[in-house]
C-alpha positions, 0 to 999 in steps of 0.5 A: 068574834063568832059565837064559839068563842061567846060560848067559852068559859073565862078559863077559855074552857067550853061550857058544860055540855057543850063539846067544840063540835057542837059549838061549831055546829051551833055558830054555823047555824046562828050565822045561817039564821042571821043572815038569812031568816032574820033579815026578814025581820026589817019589815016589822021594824019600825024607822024613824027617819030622825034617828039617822039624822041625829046620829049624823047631826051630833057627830057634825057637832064634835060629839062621840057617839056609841050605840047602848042597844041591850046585847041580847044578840050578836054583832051580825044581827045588831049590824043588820038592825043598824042597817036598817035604821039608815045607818052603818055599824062606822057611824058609832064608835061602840055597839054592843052585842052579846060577844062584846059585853057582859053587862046587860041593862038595866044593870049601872055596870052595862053603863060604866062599862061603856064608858070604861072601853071608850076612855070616858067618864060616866059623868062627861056621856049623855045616855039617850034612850026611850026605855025609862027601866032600861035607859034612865038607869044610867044617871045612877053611873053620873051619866046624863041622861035624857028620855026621848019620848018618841016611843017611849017605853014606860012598863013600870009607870015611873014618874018620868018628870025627873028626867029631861025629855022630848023628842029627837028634835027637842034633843038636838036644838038642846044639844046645840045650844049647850054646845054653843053656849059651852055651858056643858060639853059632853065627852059622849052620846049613846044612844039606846037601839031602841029609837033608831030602829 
């Protein structure tokens, strides 16, 4: 979908303002940015390594996996963003950007959403993210969730002891020993932007 598109109203109607010329003018430019000045951005980007590995290890395990990164950009930014964490947009089922969702977190309704498109319920995904507004915010969808707390982001200073948490690692040998024991069998895992890039 390209950035035009984005831009139209439900009615399939342009935005006020906004003229099909200048739409086009203005996608063009977007796509010109994206690939270029913004791959420049990779170098500020910090990787966890572990990101990658997890992604790869809970999909060996059986597990769906969709990427909830907030769609504040455009599929050809979050692919890039995706790239850089070591892995290919085919790695997830789902990654939202701004022309496939029109949620935001910590809006619930990004959540459901999700699971809505994939066919799940809320309650068979686990949301997995550092962000404690933005990602925790899932569980009130019936969403499990889990905190990691590799770069955890804690703007709010909420109490974060509600939430199961660790690190990556910590989230993975959970994950294999729910899985193994069948106590608990998610449908889902997401995984927020934020850890992997």
């Amino acid at each position: 979908m390209t950035a035009v598109k984005a831009m139209r109203l439900p009615s399939g109607k342009n935005s006020p303002g906004l003229s099909e010329k200048r739409c086009l003018r203005t996608s063009r430019c977007f796509d010109e940015f994206y690939g270029k000045e913004f791959q420049a951005a990779k170098g500020l980007c910090g990787v966890n390594p572990s990101a990658a590995i997890a992604v790869h290890t809970v999909k060996e395990m059986g597990l769906r996996v969709a990427l909830a990164t907030n769609p504040i950009f455009p599929a050809v930014a979050t692919q890039s963003r995706i790239r850089w964490a070591g892995l290919e947009s085919e790695d997830f089922e789902l990654y939202t950007t701004y022309e496939n969702i029109g949620y935001c977190k910590p809006n619930p309704d990004y959540y459901r959403e999700i699971a809505k498109r994939l066919g799940v319920s809320p309650e068979g995904c686990l949301m997995v993210g550092n962000d404690v507004t933005e990602d925790m915010v899932a569980s009130e969808t019936g969403m499990q969730v889990f905190l990691l707390t590799d770069c955890l982001i804690n703007k709010e200073r909420k109490d974060i002891s509600v939430y199961p948490r660790g690190s990556l690692l910590t989230l993975l040998k959970m994950s294999a020993r729910r899985l193994n024991s069948n106590a608990i069998r998610q449908d889902f895992m997401m995984f927020s932007q934020h850890p992997p890039m």
